[in-house]
N, C-alpha and C positions, 0 to 999 in steps of 0.2 A: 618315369623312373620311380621305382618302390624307394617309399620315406625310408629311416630309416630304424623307427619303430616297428614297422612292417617286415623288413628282413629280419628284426630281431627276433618278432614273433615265429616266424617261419624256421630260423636257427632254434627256438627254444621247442619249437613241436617237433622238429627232423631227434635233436635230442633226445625227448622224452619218450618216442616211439623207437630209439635205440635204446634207452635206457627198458622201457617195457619188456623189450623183445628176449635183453639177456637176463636180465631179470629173471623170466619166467624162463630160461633154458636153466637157470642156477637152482628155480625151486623144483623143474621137474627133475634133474638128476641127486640134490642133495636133500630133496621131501621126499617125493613119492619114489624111486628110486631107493635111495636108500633108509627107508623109515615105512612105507606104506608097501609095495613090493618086495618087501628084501625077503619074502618067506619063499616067494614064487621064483627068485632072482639065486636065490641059494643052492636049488637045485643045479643049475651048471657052474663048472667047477674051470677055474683059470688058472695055472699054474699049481696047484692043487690048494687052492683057495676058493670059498665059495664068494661067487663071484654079486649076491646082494654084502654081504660081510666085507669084502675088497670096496666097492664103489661105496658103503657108508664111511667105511675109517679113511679112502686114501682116496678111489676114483673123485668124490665130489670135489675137493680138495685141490686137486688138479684139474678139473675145467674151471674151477673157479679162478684160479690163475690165468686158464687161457681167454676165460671172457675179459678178462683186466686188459692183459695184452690186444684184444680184439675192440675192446673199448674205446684205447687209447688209439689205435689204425683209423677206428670210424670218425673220430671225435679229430684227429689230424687231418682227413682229406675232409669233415664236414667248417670248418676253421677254414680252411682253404677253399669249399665252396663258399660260404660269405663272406672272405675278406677277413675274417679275425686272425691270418694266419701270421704267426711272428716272425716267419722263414724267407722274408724279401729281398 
């Protein structure tokens, strides 16, 4: 049976590669998305807004919201794969 310094480590790396993962989905729609791209991004037009100008002021905005929500999902059923879960 794993100690349970060992699980810990194990819950802090499942973490950390969830925290990496959206992280890096936040920097490629609110960087380069809308800061590095937005010239190329401009050219198509969504509701008649150009659509790098839409994802800099509002889209990033809004995934950034839904990784929050998608955080809190992983980080509950990951809580519930170790044990940490407060829901007994």
């Amino acid at each position: 049976m794993p100690s349970k310094k060992d699980i810990s480590k194990a819950y802090w790396r499942e973490n950390i590669k969830y925290l990496i993962l959206l992280l890096s989905i936040w920097f490629v729609v609110s960087f380069l998305l809308g800061i590095v791209w937005v010239e190329s991004l401009n050219k198509i037009r969504i509701g008649g807004f150009k659509l790098g100008f839409w994802i800099a002021q509002q889209g990033s905005m809004y995934v950034f919201v839904v990784l929050i929500f998608i955080y809190v999902r992983l980080m509950n059923k990951l809580d519930a794969k170790y044990g940490y879960s407060s829901e007994d």
